[in-house]
C-alpha positions in Angstrom: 0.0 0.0 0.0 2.9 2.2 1.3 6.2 2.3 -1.1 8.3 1.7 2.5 7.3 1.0 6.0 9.0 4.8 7.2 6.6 6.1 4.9 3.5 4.7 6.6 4.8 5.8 10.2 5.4 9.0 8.9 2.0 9.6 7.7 0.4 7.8 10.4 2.7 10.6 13.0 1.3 13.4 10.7 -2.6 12.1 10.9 -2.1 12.4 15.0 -0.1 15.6 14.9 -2.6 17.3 12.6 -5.9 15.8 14.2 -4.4 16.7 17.9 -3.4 20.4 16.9 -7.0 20.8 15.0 -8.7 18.9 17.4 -10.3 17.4 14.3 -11.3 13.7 12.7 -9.5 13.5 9.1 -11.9 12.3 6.2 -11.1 11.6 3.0 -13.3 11.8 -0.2 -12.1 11.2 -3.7 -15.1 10.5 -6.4 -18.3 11.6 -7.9 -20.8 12.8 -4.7 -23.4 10.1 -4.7 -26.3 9.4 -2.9 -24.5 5.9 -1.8 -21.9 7.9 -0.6 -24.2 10.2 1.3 -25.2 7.4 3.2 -22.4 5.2 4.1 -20.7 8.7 5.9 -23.4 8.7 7.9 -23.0 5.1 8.8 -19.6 5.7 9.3 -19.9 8.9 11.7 -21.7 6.8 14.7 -19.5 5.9 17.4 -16.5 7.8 16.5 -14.5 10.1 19.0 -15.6 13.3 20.5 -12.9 15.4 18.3 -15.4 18.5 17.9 -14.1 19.4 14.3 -13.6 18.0 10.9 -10.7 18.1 8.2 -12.3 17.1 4.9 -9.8 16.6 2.2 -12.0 16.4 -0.7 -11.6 15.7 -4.6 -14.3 15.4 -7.1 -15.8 16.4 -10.8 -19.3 16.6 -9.1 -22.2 14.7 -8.7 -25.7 15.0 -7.2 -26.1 18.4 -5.7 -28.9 17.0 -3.2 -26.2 14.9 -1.9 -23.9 17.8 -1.4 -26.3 19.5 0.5 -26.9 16.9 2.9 -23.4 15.9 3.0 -22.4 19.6 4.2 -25.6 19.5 6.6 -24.3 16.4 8.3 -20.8 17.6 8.8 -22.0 21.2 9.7 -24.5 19.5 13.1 -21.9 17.1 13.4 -19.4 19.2 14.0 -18.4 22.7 15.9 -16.0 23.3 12.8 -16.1 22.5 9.5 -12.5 22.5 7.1 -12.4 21.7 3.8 -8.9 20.5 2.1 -8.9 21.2 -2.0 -5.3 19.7 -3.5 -7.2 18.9 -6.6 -10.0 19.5 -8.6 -13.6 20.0 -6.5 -15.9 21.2 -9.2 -19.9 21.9 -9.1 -21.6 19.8 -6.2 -18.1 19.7 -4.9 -18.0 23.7 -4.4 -21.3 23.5 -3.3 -20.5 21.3 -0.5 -17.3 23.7 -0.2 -19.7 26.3 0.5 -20.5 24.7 4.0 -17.5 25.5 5.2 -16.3 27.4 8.1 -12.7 27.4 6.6 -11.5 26.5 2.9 -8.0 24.9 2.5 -6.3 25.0 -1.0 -3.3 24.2 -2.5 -1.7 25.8 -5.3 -3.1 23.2 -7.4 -6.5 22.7 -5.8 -9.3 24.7 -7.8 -13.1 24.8 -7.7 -15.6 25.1 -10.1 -18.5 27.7 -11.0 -22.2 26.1 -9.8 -23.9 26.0 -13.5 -26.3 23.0 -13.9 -25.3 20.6 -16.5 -27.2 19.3 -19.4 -26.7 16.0 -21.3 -26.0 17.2 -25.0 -28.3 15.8 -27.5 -25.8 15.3 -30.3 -23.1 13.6 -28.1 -24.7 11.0 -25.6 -23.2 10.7 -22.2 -21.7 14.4 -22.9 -22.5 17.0 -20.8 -22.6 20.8 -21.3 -23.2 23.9 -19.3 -27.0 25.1 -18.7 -25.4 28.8 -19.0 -24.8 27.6 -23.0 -28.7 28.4 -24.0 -29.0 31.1 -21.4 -26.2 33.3 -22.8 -27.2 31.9 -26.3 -30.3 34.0 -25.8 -28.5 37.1 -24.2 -26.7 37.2 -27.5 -29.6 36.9 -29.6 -31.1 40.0 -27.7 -28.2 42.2 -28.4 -28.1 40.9 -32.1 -31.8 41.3 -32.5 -31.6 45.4 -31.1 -28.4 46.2 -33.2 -30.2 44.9 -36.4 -33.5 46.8 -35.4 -32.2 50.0 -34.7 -29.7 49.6 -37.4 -32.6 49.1 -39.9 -35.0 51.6 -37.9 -32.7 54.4 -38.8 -31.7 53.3 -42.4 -35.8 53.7 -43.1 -36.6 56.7 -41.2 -35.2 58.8 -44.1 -37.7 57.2 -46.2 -40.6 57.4 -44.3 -42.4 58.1 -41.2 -41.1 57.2 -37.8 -44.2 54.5 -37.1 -43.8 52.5 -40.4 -40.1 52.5 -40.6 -40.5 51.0 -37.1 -43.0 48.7 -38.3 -40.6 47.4 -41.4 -37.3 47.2 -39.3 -39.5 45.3 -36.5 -40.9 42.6 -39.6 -37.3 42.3 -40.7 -35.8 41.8 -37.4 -38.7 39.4 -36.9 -38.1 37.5 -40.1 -34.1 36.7 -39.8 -33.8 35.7 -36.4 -37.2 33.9 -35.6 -35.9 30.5 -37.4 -33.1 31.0 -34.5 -35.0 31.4 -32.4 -37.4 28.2 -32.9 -34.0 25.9 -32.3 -34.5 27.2 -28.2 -36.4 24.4 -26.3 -38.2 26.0 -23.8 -38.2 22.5 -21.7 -34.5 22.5 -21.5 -34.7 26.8 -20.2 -37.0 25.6 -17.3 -34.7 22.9 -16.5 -31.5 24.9 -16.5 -33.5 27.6 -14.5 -34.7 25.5 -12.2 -30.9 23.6 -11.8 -29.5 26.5 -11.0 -32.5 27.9 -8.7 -31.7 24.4 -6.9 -28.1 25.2 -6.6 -29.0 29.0 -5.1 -31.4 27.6 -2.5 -28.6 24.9 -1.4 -26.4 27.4 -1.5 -28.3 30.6 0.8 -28.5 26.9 3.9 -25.4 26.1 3.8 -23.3 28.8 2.9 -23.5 31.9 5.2 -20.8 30.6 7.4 -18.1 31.7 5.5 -19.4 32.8 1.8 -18.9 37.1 0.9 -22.2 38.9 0.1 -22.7 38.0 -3.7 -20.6 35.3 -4.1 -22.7 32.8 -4.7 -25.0 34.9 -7.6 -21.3 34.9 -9.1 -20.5 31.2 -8.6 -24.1 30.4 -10.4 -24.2 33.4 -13.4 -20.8 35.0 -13.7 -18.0 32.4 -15.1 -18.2 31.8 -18.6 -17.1 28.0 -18.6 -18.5 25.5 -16.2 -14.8 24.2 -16.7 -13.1 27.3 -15.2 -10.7 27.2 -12.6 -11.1 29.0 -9.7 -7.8 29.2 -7.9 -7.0 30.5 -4.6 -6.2 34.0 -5.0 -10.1 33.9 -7.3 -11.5 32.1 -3.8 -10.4 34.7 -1.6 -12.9 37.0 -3.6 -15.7 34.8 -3.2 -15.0 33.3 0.9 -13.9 35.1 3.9 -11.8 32.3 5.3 -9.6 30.8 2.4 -5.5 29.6 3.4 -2.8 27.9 2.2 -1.7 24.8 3.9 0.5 24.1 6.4 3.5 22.5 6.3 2.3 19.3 7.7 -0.8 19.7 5.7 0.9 19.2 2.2 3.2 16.7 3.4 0.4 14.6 4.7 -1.3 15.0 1.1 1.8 13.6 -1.0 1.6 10.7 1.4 -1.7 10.1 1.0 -1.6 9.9 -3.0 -0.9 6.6 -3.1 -3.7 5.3 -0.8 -6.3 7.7 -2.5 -5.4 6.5 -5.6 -6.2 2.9 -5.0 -9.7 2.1 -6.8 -11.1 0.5 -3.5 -10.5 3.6 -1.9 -12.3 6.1 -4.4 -16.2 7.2 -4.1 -16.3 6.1 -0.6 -15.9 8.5 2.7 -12.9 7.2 4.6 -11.6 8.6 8.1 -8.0 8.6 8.0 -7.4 7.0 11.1 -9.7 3.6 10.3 -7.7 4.0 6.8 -4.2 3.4 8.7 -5.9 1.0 11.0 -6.4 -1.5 7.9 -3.3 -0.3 6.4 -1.7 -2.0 9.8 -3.8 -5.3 9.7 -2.7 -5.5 6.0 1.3 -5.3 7.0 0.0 -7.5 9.9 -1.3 -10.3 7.5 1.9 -10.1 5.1 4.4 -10.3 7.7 2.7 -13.7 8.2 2.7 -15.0 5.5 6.3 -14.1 4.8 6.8 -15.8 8.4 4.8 -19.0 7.0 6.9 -19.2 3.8 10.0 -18.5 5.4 9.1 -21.7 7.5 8.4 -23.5 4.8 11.3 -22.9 2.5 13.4 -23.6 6.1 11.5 -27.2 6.4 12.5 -28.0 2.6 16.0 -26.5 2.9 17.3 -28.8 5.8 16.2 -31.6 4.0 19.5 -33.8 2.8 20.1 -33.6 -0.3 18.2 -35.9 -2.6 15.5 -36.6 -0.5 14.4 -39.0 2.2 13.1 -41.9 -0.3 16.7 -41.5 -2.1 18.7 -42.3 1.3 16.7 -44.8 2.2 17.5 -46.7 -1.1 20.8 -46.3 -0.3 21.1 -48.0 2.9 
């Protein structure tokens, strides 16, 4: 699991110095946020210590925003603080559950995401594109459409009076961009609008803690890409209580790559210090069965050569 065994003590003495001086339980996420991961934290949270506060290092494309929102609710009653760890990416439900927050943690390679809704594409299936696509789609159109008008409007007022000319620009206008205009599903508008009135009413619960006034109107409208990269210096803009990490908070992460990146260890909610408990029954079980085929080979080496049917022969 570990490249070396110093390696493993060393991150097992930085999980105790970090949850002593924070007086916090470690948890680690790495995955989509799922409903099945919703519940197995909550599984997980009975019977644990009485550490009052929680270090979540978290890393994630997205997922369910209802799960997010319950995920921050459960660590925000079940705990007196609230810490959220971003080395990598933590996009859409994963800024939303980053919202909860009392404190946000990031690296200079951790980034979050804006809080657009996503759409499945209906050219490309499985693809997904951001709701704001169609919303500044129209935007555009409406600038387009009152250039050309007034454009037109005062091309014909020389020609004739003011109400006809608007009249004939207003038929023109009407005739080149209504085929455009057609393409729009009005569905898919409600849906993106009521995504992203879903990601605002999550948002106003759960975030007041630690989110600037207007920050989350900019998470949902303002960034042009739902892939954009909102760094550290952009999240100081946005929360009151953004930092880098300590010393002994980015050494823990670069020994913690490994273990996060086994598969069994992905979409699951894992406290740190049940993680390092396996981790020990695991060296536990293969220093046994080294022990058993070291016996073994020991047994089968003392032997004399050629066997014990061979000297028997030969007496």
């Amino acid at each position: 699991m570990m490249s070396s065994p110093s390696e493993l003590a060393r991150l097992r003495e930085l999980a105790m110095t970090l949850a002593d001086q924070q007086q916090a339980d470690i948890l680690l996420y790495r995955g989509d946020i799922t409903r099945a991961a919703g519940h197995q934290l909550t599984s997980g949270r009975r019977g644990r210590s009485d550490r009052p506060n929680v270090l979540l290092i978290l890393s994630t494309f997205g997922g369910s925003a209802d799960t997010a929102y319950r995920l921050a609710r459960a660590l925000q009653h079940g705990y007196q603080r609230f810490i959220v760890y971003v080395d990598d990416y933590c996009k859409t439900a994963g800024t939303l559950l980053a919202l909860g927050a009392d404190e946000l943690v990031m690296s200079d390679f951790g980034e979050l995401g804006p809080l657009d809704a996503q759409l499945n594409t209906p050219v490309e299936l499985g693809k997904l594109s951001s709701g704001l696509t169609p919303v500044q789609a129209l935007g555009t159109l409406r600038a387009q459409v009152q250039t050309f008008f007034q454009y037109q409007f005062v091309q014909l007022r020389g020609q004739m009076t003011t109400q006809l000319a608007a009249e004939r620009a207003s038929v023109m206008a009407s005739g080149l961009f209504s085929p455009i205009y057609a393409q729009i599903d009005p569905m898919q508008l409600g849906e993106i609008d009521r995504g992203m009135d879903t990601s605002r009413k999550y948002g106003e619960r759960i975030g007041s803690a630690n989110l600037k006034d207007g920050a989350l109107e900019k998470l949902i409208t303002y960034y042009p890409s739902h892939d954009f990269a909102i760094d550290r210096d952009e999240a100081r803009e946005l929360f009151r209580r953004v930092r880098e990490p300590t010393a002994d908070e980015a050494e823990l992460l670069t020994y913690l790559e490994p273990l996060l990146a086994l598969p069994s260890n992905q979409a699951r909610f894992i406290y740190l210090d049940e993680l390092l408990s396996q981790a020990d029954v695991s060296e536990d079980e293969e220093d046994g069965d080294a022990g058993a085929a070291a016996t073994s080979g020991d047994a089968v080496g003392g032997q004399p050569e050629g066997g014990i049917g061979e000297t028997g022969e030969s007496s």
